[in-house]
Residue frames as qw, qx, qy, qz and C-alpha x, y, z in Angstrom:
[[0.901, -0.085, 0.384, -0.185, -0.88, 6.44, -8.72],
 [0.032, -0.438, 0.829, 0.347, 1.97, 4.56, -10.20],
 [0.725, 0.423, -0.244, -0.486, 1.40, 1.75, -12.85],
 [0.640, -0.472, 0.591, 0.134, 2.22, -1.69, -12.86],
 [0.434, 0.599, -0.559, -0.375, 4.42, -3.54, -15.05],
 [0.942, -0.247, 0.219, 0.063, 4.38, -7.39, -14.81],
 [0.233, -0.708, 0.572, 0.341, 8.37, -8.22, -15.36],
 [0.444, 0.027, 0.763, 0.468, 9.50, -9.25, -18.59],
 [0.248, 0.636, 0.676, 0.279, 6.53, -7.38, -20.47],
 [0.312, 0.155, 0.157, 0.924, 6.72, -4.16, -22.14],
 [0.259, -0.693, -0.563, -0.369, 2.75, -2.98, -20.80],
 [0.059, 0.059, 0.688, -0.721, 1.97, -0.84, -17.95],
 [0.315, -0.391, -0.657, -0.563, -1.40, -0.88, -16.67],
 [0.061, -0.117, 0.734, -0.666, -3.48, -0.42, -13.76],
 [0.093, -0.368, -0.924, 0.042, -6.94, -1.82, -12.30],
 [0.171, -0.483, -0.380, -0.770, -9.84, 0.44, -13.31],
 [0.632, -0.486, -0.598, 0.083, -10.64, -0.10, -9.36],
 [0.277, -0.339, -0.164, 0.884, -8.08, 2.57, -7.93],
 [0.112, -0.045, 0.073, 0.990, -9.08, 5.11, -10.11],
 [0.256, -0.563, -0.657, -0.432, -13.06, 4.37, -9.92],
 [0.513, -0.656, -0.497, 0.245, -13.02, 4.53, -6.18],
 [0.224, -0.314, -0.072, 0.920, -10.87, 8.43, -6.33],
 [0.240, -0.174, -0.234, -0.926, -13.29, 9.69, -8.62],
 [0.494, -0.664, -0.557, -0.071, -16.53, 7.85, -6.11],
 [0.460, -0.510, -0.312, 0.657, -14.37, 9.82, -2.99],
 [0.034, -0.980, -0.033, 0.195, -14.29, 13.33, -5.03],
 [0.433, -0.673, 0.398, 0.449, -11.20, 12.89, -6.58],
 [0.658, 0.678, -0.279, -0.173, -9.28, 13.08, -10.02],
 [0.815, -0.378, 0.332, 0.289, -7.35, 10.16, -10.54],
 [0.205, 0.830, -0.507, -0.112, -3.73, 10.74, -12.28],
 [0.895, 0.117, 0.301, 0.307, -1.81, 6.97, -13.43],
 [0.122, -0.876, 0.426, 0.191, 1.75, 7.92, -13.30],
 [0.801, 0.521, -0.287, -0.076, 3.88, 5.84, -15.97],
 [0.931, -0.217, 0.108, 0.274, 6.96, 3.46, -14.97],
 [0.423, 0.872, -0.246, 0.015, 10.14, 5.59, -16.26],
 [0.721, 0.241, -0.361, 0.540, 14.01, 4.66, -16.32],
 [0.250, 0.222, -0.073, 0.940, 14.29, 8.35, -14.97],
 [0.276, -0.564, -0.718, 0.302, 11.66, 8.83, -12.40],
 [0.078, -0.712, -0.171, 0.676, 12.26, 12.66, -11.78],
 [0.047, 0.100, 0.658, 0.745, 11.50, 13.19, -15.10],
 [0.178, -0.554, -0.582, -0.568, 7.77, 13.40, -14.23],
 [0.255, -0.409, -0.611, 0.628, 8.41, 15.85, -11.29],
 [0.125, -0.091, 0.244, -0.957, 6.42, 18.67, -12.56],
 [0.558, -0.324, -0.612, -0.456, 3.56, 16.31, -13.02],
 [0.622, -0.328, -0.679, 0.212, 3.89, 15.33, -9.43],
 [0.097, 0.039, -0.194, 0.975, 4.44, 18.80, -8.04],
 [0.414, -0.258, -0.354, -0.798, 0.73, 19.35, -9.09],
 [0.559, -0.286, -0.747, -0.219, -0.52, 16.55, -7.56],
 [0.343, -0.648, 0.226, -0.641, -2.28, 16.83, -3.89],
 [0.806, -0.391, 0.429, -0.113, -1.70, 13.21, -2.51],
 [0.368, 0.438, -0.770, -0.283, 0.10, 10.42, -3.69],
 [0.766, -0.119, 0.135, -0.617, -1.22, 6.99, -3.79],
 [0.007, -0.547, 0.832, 0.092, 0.78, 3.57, -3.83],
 [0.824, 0.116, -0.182, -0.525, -0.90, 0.97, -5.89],
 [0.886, -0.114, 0.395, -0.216, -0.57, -2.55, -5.97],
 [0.317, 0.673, -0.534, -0.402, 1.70, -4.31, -7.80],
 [0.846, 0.432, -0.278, -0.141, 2.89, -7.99, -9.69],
 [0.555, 0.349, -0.558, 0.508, 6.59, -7.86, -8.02],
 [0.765, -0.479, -0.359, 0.237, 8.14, -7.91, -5.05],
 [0.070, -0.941, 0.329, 0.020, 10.24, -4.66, -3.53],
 [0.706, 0.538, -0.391, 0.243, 13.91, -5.65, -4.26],
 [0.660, -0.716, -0.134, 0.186, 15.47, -6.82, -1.02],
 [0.628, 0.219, -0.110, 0.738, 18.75, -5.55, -2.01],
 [0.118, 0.595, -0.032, 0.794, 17.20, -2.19, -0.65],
 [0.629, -0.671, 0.039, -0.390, 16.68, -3.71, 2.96],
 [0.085, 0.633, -0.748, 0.184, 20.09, -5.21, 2.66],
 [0.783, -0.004, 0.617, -0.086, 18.97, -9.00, 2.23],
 [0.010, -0.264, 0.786, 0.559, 19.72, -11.48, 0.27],
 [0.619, -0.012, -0.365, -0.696, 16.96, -13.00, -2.00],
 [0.609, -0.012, 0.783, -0.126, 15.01, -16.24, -0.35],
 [0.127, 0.031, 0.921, 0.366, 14.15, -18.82, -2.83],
 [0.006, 0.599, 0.800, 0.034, 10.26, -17.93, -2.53],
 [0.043, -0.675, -0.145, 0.722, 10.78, -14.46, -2.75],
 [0.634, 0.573, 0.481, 0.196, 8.99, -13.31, -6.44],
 [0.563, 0.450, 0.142, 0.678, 9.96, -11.56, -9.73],
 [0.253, -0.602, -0.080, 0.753, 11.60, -7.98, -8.72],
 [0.487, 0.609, 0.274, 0.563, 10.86, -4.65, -11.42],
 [0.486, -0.294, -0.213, 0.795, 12.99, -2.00, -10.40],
 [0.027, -0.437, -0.341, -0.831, 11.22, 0.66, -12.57],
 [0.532, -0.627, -0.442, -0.359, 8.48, 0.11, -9.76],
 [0.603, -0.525, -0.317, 0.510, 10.80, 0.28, -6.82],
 [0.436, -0.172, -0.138, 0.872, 12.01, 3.06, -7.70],
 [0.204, -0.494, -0.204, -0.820, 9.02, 5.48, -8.92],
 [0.458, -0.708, -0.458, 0.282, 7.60, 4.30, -4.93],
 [0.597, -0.336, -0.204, 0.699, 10.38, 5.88, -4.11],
 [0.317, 0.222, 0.072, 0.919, 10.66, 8.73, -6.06],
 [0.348, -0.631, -0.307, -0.621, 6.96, 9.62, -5.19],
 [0.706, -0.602, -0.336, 0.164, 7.52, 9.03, -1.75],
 [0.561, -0.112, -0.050, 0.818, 10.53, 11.23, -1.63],
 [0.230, -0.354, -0.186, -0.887, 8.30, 14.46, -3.04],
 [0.522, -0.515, -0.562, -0.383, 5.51, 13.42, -0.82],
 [0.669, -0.263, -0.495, 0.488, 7.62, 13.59, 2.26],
 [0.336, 0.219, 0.211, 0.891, 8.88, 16.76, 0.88],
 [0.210, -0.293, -0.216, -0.907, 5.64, 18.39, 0.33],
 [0.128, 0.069, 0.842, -0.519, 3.65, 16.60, 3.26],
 [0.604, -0.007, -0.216, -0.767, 1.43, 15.26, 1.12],
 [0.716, -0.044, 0.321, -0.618, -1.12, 12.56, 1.80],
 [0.474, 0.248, -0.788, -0.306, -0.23, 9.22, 0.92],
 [0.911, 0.062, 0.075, -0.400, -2.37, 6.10, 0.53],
 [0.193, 0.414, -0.876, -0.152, 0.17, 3.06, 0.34],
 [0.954, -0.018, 0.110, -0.278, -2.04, -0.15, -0.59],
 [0.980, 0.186, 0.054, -0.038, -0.50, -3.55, -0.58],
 [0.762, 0.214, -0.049, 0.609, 2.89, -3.61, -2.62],
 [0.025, -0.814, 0.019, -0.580, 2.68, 0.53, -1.45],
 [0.635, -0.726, 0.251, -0.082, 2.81, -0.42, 2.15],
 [0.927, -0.210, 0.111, 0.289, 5.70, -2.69, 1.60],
 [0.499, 0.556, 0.029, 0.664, 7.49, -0.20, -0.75],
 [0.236, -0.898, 0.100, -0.357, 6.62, 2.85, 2.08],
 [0.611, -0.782, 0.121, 0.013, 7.91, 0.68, 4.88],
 [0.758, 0.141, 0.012, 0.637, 11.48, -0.76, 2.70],
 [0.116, 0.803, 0.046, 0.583, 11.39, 3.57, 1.99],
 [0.261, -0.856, 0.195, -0.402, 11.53, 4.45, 5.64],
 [0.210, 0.571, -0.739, 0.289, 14.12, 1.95, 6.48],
 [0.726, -0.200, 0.588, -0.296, 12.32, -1.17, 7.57],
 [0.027, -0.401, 0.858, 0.321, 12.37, -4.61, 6.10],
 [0.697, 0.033, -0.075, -0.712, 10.04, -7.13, 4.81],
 [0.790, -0.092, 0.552, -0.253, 8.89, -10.61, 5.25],
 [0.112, 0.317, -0.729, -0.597, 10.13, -12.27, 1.52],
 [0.564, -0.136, -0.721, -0.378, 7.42, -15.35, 1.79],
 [0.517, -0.438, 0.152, -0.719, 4.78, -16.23, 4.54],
 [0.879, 0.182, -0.342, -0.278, 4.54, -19.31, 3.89],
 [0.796, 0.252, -0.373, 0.405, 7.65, -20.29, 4.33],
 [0.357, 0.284, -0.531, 0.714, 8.46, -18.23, 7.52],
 [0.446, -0.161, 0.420, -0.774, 5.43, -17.63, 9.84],
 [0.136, -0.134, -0.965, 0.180, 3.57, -20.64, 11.20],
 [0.417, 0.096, 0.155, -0.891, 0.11, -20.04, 10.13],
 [0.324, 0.355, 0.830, 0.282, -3.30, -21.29, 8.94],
 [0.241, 0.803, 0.185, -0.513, -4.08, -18.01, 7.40],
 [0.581, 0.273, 0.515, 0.568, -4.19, -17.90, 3.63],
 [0.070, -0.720, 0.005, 0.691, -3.02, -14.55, 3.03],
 [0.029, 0.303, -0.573, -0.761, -2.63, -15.03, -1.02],
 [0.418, 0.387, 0.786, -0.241, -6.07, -15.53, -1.96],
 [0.081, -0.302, 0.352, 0.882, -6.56, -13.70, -5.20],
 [0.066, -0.123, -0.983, -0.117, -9.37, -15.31, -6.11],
 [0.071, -0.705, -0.635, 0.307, -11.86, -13.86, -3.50],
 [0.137, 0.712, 0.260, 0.638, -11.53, -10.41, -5.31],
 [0.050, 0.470, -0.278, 0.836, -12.68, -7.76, -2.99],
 [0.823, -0.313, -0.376, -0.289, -14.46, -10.72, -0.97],
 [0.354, -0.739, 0.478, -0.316, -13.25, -10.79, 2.64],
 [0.479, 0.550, -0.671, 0.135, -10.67, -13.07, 3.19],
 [0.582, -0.167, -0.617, 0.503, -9.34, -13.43, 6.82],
 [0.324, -0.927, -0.172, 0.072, -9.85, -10.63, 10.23],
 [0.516, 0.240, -0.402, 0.717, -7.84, -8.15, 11.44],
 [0.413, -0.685, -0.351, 0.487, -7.67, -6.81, 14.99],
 [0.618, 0.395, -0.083, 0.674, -7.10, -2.98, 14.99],
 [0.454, -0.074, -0.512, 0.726, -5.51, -0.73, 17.17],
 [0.123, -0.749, -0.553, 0.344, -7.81, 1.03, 19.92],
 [0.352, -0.695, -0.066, 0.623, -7.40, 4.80, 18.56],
 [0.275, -0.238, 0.616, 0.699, -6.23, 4.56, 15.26],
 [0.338, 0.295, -0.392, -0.803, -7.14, 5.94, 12.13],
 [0.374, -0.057, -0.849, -0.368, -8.11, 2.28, 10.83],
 [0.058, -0.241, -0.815, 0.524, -10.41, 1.90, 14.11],
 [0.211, 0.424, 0.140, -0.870, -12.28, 5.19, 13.37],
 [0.373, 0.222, -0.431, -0.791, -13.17, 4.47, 9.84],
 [0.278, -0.097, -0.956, 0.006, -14.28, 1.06, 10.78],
 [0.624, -0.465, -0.251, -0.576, -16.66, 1.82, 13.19],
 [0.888, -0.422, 0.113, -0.145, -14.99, -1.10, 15.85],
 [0.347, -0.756, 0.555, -0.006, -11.86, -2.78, 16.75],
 [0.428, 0.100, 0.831, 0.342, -11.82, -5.85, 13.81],
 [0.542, 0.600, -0.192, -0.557, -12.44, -5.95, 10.14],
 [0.801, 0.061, 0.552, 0.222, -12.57, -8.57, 7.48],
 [0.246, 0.776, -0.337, -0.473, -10.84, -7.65, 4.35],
 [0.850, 0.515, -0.109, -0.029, -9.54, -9.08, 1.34],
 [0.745, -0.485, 0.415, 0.192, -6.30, -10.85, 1.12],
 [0.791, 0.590, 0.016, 0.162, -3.73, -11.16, -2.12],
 [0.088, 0.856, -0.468, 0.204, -0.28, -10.72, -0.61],
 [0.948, -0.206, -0.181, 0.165, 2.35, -13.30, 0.39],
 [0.469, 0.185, -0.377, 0.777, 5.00, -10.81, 1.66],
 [0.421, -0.852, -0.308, 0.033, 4.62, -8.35, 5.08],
 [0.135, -0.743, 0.535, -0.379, 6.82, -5.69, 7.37],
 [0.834, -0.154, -0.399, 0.349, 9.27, -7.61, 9.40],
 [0.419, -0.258, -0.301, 0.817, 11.43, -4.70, 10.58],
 [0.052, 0.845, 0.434, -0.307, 9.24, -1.66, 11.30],
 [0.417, 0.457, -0.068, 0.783, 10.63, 1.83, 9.28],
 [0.205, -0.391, -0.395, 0.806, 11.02, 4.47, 11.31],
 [0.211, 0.081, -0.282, -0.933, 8.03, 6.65, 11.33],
 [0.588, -0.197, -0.542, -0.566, 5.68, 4.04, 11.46],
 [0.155, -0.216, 0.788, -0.555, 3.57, 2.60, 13.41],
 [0.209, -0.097, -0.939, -0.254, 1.58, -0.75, 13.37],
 [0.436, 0.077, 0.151, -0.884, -2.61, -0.59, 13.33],
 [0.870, 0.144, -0.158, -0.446, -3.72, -3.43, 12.20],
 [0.018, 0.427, -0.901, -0.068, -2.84, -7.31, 12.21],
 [0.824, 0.011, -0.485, -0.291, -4.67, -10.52, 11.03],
 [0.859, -0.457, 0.053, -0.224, -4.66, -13.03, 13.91],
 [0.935, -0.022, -0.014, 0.354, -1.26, -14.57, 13.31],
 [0.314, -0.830, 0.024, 0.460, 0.52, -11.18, 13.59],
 [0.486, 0.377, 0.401, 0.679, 0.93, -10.26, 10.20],
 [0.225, 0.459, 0.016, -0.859, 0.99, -6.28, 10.03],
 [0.155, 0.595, 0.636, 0.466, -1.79, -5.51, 7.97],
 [0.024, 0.961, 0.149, 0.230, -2.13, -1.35, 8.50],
 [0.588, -0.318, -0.189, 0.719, 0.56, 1.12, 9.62],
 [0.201, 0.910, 0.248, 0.264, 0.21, 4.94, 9.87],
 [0.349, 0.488, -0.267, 0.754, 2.92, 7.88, 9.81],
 [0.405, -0.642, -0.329, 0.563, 3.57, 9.05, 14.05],
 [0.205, 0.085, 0.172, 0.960, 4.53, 12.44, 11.84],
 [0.097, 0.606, 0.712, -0.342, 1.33, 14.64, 12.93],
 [0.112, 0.586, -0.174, -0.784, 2.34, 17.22, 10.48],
 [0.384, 0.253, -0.633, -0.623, 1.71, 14.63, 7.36],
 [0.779, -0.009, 0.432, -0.455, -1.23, 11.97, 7.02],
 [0.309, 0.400, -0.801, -0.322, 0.15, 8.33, 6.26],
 [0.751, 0.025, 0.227, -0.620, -1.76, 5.52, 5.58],
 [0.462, 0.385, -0.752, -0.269, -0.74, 1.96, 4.65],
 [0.833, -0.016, 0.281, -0.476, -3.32, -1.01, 4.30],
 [0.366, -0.336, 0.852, 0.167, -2.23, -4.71, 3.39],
 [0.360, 0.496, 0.783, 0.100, -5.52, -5.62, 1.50],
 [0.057, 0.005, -0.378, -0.924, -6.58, -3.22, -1.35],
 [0.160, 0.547, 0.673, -0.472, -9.98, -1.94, -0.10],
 [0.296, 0.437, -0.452, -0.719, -9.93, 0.13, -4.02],
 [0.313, -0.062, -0.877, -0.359, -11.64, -3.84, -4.84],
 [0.132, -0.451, -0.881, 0.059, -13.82, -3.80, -2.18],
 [0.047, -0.166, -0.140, -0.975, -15.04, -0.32, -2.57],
 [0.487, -0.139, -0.340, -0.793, -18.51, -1.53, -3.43],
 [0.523, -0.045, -0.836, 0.160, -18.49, -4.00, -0.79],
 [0.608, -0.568, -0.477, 0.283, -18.34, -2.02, 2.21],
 [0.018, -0.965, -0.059, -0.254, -18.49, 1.33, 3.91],
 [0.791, -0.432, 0.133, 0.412, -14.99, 0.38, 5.62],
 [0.603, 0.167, 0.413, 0.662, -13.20, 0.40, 2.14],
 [0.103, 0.705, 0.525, 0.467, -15.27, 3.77, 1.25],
 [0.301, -0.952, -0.046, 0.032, -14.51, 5.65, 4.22],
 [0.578, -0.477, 0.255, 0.611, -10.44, 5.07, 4.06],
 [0.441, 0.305, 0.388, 0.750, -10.77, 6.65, 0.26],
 [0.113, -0.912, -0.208, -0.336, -13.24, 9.32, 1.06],
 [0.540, -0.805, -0.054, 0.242, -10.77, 10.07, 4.35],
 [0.776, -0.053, 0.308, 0.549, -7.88, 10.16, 2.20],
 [0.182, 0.713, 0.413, 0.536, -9.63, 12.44, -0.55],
 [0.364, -0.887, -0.252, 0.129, -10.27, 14.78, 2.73],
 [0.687, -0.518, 0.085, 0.503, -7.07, 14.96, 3.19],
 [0.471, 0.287, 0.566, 0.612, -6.10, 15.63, -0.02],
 [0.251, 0.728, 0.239, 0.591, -8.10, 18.59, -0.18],
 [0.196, 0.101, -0.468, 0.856, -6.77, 19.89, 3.18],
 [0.714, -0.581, -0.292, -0.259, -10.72, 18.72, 5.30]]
């Protein structure tokens, strides 16, 4: 689990929420430091049996979906774009299991060569308030999701309400992926890897807050954990 860094400020840190809910699923969480020099902490990551893409403060750097910046598009911290990356590059590698919440899904899908919304707000004609930060791990808004799919199964049914704290999305799909979820105004909100050899997962709302909320949020970490130990 990478660490976040708010830009300008010399902390990292991370919400005692990821790493409660890996060690409720059976798991040992590992909070992976911000470095100049990413591959610097590859034999730590060698060890590791999934990889898990946390939430973050910034915004992926469009410069690496070949846009320019909008005016509502927020602070960039490259230390974070690039340990996504670096863990996503070994993870590919070693077809491990990755969890990409939130700023994770947007980092996975910039990673596999898609692109991202910069500001909702300002480009999709909605009356969904998708940056609600406020409601914690307190459902937000629905999403619809796709007959079949992973996110269906763990649900139980074809909608879910979830929590909301994001004001960027996927615009161009990456390759590799493939949309599971959306909130009524067709925001992606889930996408999972079409690779059947590696299990990818990436949720818009960070279900690591509503853990204790609901058996939704509790089955995508326990399913994850599964994975993880090769269930």
């Amino acid at each position: 689990m990478p660490a976040r860094m708010d830009v300008g400020k010399d902390s990292q840190y991370l919400s005692r929420h990821y790493a409660d809910a890996v060690v409720a699923s059976g798991g040992i969480p590992v909070i992976l430091p911000l470095l100049e020099v990413p591959e610097r902490l590859s034999a730590l990551v060698d060890d590791l049996d999934g990889v898990m893409l946390t939430g973050s403060s910034s915004d992926v750097d469009p410069e690496h979906y070949g846009k320019g910046r909008s005016p509502r598009c927020g602070p960039v911290q490259p230390l974070r774009d690039w340990t996504d990356f670096f863990l996503l590059e070994r993870a590919f590698a070693r077809k491990l299991p990755v969890l990409a919440i939130c700023f994770g899904l947007q980092s996975l899908n910039v990673h596999m060569g898609g692109s991202l919304i910069q500001d909702i707000p300002t480009c999709i004609d909605t009356d969904i308030r998708h940056s609600r930060p406020r409601t914690g791990g307190k459902p937000a808004h629905a999403v619809s999701l796709t007959p079949g799919s992973i996110l269906e199964r763990l649900a139980g049914e074809p909608a879910a309400k979830v929590n909301s704290t994001h004001h960027q999305s996927v615009d161009r799909l990456g390759e590799g992926l493939e949309v599971i979820a959306r909130a009524g105004d067709g925001v992606v909100e889930g996408v999972a890897g079409t690779d059947e050899s590696q299990w990818i997962l990436g949720v818009q709302w960070h279900p690591e807050r509503s853990y204790s909320l609901d058996i939704f949020s509790q089955n995508i970490f326990h399913q994850f954990l599964a994975q993880c130990r090769g269930e």
